[in-house]
C-alpha positions as CSV (number, residue, x, y, z in Angstrom):
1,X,-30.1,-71.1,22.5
2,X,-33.8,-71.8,22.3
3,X,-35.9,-72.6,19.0
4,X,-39.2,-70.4,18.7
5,X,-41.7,-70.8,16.4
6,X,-43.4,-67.5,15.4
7,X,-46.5,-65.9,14.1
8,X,-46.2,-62.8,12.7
9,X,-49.5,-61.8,11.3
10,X,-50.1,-58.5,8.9
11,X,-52.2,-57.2,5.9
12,X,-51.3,-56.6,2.3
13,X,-53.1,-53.8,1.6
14,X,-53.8,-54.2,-2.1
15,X,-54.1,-57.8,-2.4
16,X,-50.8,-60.1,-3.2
17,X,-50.3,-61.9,-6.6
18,X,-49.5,-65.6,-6.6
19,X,-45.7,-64.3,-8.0
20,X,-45.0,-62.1,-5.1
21,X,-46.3,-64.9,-2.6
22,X,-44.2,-67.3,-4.3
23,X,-41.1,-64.7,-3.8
24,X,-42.1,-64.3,-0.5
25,X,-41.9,-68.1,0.5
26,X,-38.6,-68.9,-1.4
27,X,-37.1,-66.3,0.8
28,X,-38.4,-67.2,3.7
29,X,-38.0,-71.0,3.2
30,X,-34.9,-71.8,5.2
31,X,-37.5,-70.7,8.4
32,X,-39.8,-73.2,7.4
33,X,-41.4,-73.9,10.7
34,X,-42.1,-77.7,9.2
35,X,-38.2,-78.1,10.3
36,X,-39.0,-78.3,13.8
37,X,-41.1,-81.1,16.0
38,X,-43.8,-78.9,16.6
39,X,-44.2,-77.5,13.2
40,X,-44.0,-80.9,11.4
41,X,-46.9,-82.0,14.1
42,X,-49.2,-79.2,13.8
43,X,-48.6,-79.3,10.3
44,X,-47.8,-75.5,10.3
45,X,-47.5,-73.5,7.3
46,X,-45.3,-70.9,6.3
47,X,-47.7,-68.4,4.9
48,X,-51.0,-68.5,5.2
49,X,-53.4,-66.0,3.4
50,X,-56.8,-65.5,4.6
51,X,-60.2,-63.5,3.5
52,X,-59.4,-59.8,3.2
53,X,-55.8,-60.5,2.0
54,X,-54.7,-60.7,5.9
55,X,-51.9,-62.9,6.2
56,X,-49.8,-65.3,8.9
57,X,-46.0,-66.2,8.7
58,X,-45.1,-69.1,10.6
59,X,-41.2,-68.7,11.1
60,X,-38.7,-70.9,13.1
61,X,-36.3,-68.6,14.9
62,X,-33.3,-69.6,17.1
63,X,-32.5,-66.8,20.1
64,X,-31.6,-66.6,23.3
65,X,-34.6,-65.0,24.7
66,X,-38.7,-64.6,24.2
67,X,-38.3,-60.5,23.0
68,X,-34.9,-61.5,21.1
69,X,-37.0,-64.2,18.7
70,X,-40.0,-61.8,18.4
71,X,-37.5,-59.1,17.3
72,X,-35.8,-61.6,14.7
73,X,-39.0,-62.8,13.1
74,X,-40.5,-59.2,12.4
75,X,-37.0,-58.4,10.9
76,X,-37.1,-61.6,8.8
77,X,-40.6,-61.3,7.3
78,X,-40.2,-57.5,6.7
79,X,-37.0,-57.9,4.9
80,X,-38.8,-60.5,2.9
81,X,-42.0,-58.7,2.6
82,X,-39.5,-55.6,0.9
83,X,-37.6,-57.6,-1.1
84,X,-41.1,-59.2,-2.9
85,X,-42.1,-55.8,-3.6
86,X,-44.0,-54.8,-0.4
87,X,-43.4,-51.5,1.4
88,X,-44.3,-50.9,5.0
89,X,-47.7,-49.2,4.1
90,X,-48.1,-52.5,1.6
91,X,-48.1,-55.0,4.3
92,X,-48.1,-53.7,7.9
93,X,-47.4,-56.0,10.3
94,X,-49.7,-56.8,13.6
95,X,-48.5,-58.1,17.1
96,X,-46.2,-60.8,16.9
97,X,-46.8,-64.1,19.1
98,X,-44.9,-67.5,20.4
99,X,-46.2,-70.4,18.4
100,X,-44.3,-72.8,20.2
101,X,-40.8,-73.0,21.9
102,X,-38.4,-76.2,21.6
103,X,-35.8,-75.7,24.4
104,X,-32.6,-77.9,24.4
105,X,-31.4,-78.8,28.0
């Protein structure tokens, strides 16, 4: 099992409100990327919110392959996204990428 760190950028649409960002974190908080090496070192956060209400999740996902943690984080940070409030057309989500990758041998 490898430990990825991944980006999963998006849009909310019409704006976010400091409420459903804070929903958003607590549920996503156990991912905290700040848990791992690499995180804690690039000082990564979990949700970052930029100009134009784009956004950036920074999860930490454990899988056994690349496509397996990409596929985990975009589930993670939808369900999260729907259960603050967001819909699909709310907050659509852009390409994924690997932050980082902390393999045990």
């Amino acid at each position: 099992m490898t430990t990825y760190v991944i980006t999963v950028p998006g849009t909310f649409v019409h704006g976010v409100t400091d409420a459903s960002r804070t929903a958003m974190e607590r549920r996503l908080r156990p991912r905290d990327p700040k848990n791992t090496d690499l995180g804690e070192s690039e000082e990564l956060n979990l949700l970052t919110v930029g100009e134009g209400s784009t956004f950036s999740v920074r999860i930490e996902v454990e899988a056994d392959s690349r496509a397996g943690a990409e596929a985990e984080a975009v589930r993670l940070v939808s369900s999260a996204l729907r259960d603050s409030g967001f819909s699909q057309d709310d907050a659509p989500l852009g390409p994924v990428a690997v932050t980082g990758i902390d393999r045990e041998f």
